[in-house]
SEKOL-731893 format. One record per residue (C-alpha): residue in three letters; x, y, z. Coordinates in pm, whole numbers, always signed. Each point is the difference from the previous one (the first is absolute). Layout:
keti gulo->ALA, X->X, Y->Y, Z->Z
...
END
This chain:
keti gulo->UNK, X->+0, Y->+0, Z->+0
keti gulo->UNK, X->+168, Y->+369, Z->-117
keti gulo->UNK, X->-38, Y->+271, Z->+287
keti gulo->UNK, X->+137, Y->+351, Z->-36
keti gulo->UNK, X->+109, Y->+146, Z->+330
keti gulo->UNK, X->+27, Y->+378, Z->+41
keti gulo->UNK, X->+210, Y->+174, Z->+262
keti gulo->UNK, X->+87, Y->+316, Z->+72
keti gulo->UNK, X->-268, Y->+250, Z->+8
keti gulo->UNK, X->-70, Y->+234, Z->+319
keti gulo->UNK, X->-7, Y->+375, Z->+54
keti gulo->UNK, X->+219, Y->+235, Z->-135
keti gulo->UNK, X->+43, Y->+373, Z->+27
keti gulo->UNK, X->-63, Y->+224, Z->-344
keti gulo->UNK, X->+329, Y->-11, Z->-206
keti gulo->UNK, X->+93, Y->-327, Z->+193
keti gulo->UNK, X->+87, Y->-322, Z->-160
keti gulo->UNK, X->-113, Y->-348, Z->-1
keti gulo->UNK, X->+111, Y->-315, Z->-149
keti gulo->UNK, X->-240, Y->-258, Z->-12
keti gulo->UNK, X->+85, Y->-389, Z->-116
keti gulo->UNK, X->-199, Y->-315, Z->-133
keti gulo->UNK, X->+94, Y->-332, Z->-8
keti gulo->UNK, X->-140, Y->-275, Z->-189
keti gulo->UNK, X->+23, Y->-345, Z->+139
keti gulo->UNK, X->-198, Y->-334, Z->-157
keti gulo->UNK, X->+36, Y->-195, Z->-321
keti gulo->UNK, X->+37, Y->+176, Z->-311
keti gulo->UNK, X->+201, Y->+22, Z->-338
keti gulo->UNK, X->+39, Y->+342, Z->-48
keti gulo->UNK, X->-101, Y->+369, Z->+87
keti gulo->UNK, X->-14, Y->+213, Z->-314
keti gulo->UNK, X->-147, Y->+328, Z->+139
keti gulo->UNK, X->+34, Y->+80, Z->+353
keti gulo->UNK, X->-199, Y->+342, Z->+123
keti gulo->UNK, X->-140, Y->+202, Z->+278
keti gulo->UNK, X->-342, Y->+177, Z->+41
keti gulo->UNK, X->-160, Y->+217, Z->+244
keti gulo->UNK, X->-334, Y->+62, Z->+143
keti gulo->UNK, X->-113, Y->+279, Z->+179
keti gulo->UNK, X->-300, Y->+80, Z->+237
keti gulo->UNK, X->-293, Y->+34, Z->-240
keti gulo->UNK, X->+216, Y->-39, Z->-306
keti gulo->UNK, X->+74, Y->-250, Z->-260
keti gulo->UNK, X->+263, Y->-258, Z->+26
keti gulo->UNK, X->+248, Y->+170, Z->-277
keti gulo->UNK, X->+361, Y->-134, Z->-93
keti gulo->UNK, X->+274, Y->+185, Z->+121
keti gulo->UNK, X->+343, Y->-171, Z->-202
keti gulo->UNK, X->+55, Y->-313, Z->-214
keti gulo->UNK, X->+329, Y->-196, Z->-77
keti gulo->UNK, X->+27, Y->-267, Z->-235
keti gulo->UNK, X->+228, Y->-329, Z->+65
keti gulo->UNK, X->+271, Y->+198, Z->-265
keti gulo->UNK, X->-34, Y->+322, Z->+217
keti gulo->UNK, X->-213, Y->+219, Z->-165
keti gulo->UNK, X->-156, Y->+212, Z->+210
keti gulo->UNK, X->-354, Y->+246, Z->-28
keti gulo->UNK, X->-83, Y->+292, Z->+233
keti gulo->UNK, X->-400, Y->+102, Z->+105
keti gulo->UNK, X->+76, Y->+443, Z->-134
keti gulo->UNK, X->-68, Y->+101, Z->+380
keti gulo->UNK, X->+325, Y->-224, Z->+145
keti gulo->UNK, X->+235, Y->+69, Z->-246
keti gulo->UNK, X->+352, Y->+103, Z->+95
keti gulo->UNK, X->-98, Y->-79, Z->+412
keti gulo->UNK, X->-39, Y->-390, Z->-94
keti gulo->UNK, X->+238, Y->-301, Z->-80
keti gulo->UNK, X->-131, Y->-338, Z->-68
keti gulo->UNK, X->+287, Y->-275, Z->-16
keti gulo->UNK, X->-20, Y->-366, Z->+17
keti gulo->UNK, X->+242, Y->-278, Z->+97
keti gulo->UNK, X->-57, Y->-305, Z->-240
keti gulo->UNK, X->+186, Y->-274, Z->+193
keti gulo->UNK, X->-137, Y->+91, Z->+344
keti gulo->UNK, X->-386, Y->+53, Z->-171
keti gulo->UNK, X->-38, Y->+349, Z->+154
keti gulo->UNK, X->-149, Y->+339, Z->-124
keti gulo->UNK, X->+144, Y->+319, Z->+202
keti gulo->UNK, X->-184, Y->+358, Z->-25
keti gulo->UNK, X->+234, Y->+330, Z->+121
keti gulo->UNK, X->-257, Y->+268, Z->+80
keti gulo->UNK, X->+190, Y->+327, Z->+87
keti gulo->UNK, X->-187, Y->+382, Z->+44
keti gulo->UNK, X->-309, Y->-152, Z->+108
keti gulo->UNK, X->-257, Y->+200, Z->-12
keti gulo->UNK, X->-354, Y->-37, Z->+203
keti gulo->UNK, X->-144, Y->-123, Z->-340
keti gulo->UNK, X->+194, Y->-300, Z->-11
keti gulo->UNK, X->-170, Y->-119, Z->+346
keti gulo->UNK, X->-194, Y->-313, Z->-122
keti gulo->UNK, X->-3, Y->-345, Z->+84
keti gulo->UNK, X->+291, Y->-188, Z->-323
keti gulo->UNK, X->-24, Y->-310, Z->-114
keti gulo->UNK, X->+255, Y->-206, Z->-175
keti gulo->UNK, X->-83, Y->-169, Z->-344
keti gulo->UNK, X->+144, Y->-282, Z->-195
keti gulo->UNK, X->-87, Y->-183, Z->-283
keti gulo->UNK, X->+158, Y->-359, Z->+16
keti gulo->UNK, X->+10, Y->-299, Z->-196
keti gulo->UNK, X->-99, Y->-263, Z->+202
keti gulo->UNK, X->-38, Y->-385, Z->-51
keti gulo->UNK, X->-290, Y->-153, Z->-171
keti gulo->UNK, X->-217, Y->+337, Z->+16
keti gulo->UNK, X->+242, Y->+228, Z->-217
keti gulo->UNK, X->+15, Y->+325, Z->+62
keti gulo->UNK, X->-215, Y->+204, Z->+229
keti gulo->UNK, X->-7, Y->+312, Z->+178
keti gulo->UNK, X->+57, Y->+4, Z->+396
keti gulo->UNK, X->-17, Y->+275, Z->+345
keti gulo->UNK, X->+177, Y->+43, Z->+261
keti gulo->UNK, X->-193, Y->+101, Z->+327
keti gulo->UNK, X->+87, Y->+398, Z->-17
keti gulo->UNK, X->+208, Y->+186, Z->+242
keti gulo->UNK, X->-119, Y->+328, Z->+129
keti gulo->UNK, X->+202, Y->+317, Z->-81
keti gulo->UNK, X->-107, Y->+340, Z->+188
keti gulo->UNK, X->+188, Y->+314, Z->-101
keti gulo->UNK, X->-115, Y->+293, Z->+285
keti gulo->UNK, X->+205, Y->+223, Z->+243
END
């Protein structure tokens, strides 16, 4: 059984940083796209950053330049940087994976979330 495990999150000042980590542990072939989302109170989950197995990365316009998304192939783990947090950012982030996985293919899975809260 895949599980993605999120850690990380917790409450940062404005223009503070976090780094928050996923791990994904359970039988599978491959993970071609590896991402994180966010949700906010009485918002829409929306994806926040992308990376591809090759590295390719994609930015949500609003985190841009205050976000890195990495990933670690042998040890199966996706890292987001978040630096000058703003209150905006406060929202509860999930980690996403897509995974090859055997005898169902591919298919899309969730972490729990991890709560991030940006206030002074």
């Amino acid at each position: 059984q895949v599980q993605l495990v999120e850690s990380g999150g917790g409450l940062v000042q404005p223009g503070g940083s976090l780094r928050l980590s996923c791990a994904v542990s359970g039988r599978f072939f491959t993970i071609p796209t590896m991402a994180w989302y966010r949700q906010a109170p009485g918002k829409q989950r929306e994806l926040v950053a992308t990376i591809a197995q090759g590295g390719n990365t994609n930015y949500v316009d609003s985190v841009k330049g205050r976000v890195t998304i990495s990933r670690d192939n042998t040890k199966n783990t996706v890292v987001l940087q978040m630096n000058s947090l703003k209150p905006e950012d406060t929202a509860v982030y999930y980690c996403n994976a897509d995974l090859v996985v055997p005898f169902k293919g591919r298919g899309n899975y969730w972490g729990q979330g991890t709560q991030v809260t940006v206030s002074s």
